[in-house]
Backbone bond lengths (Angstrom), bond angles and torsions (degrees), N, CA, C in turn:
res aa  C-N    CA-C-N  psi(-1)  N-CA   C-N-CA  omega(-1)  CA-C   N-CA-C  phi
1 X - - - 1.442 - - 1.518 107.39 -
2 X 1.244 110.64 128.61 1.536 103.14 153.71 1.364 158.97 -60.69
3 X 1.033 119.73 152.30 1.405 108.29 -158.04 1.502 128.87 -51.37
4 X 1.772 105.95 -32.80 1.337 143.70 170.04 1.665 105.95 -64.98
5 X 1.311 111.40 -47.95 1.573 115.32 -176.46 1.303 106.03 -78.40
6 X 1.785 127.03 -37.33 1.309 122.74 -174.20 1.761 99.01 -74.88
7 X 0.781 137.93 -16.10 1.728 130.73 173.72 1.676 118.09 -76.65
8 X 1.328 97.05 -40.83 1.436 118.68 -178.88 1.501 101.34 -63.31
9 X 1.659 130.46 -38.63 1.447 118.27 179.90 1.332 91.95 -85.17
10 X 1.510 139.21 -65.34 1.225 138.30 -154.73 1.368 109.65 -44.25
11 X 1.745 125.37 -16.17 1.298 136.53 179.16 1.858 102.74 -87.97
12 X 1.228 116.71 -4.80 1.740 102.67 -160.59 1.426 93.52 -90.49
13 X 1.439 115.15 145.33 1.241 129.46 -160.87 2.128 91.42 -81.03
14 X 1.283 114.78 159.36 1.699 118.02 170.30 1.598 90.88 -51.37
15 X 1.733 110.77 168.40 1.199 138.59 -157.84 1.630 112.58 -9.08
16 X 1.207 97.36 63.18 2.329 119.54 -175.64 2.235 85.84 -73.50
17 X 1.051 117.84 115.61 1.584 105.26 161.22 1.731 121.83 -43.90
18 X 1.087 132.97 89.40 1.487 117.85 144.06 1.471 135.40 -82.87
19 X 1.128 121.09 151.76 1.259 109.12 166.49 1.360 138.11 -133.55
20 X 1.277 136.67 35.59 1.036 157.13 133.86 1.972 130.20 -159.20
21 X 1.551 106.13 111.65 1.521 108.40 -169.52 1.349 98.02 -89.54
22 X 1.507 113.05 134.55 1.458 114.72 -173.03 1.759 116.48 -120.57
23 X 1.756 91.33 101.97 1.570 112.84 -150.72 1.621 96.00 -90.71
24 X 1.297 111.88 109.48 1.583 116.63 -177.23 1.452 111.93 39.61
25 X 1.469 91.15 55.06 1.779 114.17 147.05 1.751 107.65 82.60
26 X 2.049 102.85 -7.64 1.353 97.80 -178.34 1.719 95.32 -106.91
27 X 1.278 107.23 170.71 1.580 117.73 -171.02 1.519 111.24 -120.87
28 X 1.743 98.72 112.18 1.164 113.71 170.06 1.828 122.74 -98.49
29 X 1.358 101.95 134.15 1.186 100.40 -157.14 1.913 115.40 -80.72
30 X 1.006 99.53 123.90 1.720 79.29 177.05 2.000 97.01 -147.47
31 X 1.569 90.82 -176.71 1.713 109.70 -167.86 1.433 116.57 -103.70
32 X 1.649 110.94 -27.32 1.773 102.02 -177.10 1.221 87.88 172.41
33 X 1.478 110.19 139.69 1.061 143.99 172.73 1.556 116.41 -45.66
34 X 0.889 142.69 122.65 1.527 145.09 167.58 1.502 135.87 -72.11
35 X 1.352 97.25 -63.72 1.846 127.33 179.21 1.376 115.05 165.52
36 X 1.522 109.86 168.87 1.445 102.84 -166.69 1.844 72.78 -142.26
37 X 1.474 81.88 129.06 1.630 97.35 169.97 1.903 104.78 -94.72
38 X 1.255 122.67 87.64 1.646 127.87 146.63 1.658 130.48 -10.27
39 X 1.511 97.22 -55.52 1.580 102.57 177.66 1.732 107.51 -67.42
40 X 1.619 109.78 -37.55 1.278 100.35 -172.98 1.804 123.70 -112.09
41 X 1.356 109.93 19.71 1.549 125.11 -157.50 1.819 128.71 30.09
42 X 1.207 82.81 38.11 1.717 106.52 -179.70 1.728 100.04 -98.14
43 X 1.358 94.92 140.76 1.528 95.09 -166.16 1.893 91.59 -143.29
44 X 1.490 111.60 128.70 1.427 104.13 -159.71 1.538 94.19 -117.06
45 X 1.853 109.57 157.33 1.164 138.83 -166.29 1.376 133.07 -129.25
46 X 1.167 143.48 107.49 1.374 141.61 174.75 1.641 118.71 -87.08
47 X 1.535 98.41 108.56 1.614 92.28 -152.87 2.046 88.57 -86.00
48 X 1.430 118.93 -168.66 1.000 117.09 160.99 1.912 137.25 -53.98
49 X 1.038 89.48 -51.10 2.176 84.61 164.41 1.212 119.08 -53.50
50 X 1.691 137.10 -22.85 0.809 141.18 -135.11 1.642 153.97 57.40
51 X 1.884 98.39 30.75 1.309 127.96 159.66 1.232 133.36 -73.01
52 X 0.987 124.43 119.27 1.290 117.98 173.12 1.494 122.93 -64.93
53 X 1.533 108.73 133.66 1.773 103.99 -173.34 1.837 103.14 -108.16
54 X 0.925 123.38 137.31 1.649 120.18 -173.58 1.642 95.92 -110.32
55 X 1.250 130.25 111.89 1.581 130.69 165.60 1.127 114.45 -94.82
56 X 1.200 134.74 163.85 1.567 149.13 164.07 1.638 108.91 -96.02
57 X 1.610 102.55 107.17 1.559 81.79 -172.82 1.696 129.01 -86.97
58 X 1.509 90.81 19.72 1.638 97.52 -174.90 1.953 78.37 -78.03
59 X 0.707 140.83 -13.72 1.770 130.02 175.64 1.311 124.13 -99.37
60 X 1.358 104.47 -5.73 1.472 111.95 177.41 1.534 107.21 -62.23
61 X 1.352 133.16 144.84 1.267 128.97 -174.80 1.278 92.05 -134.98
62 X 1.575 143.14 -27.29 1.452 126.34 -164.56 1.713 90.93 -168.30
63 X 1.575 98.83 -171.81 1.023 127.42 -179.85 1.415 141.28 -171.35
64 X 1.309 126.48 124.88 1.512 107.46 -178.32 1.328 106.13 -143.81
65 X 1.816 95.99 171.64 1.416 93.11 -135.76 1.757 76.83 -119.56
66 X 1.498 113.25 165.53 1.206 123.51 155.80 1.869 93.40 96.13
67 X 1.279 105.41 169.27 1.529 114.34 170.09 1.651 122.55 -66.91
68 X 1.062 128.29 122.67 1.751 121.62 -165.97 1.953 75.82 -85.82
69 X 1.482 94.28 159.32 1.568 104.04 -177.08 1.676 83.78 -137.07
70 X 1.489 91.12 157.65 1.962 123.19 -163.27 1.228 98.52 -80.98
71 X 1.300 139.69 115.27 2.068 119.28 142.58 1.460 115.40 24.60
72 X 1.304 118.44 101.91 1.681 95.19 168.94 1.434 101.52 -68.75
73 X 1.493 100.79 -179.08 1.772 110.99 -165.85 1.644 81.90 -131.39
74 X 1.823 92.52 146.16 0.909 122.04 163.47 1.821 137.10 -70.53
């Protein structure tokens, strides 16, 4: 993660909505931010079912925020 991106989470308030963390460029889907453990660069996730997702944020590459929405249909 970058230095710019690692400040930007270390700033997100407990359960902040995200919606997709993008772990070596692929996109994992999740619901809100958890905590980011410092000592161990583990950065935690509440995906939609209500699982917890544990990332490594030396792989974190991005992030976005809000609900991603489908193709509308014709």
């Amino acid at each position: 993660m970058s230095g710019q991106l690692k400040k930007v989470v270390q700033g997100l308030p407990v359960n902040y909505p995200v919606g997709v963390v993008f772990l070596n460029g692929l996109p994992v889907e999740v619901s809100q931010f958890i905590n980011l453990n410092p000592e161990t660069g583990l950065a935690y996730f509440l995906n939609a079912e209500g699982q917890t997702t544990v990332l490594d944020t030396a792989k974190i590459d991005g992030l976005s925020f809000g609900v991603a929405e489908g193709p509308e249909e014709e």
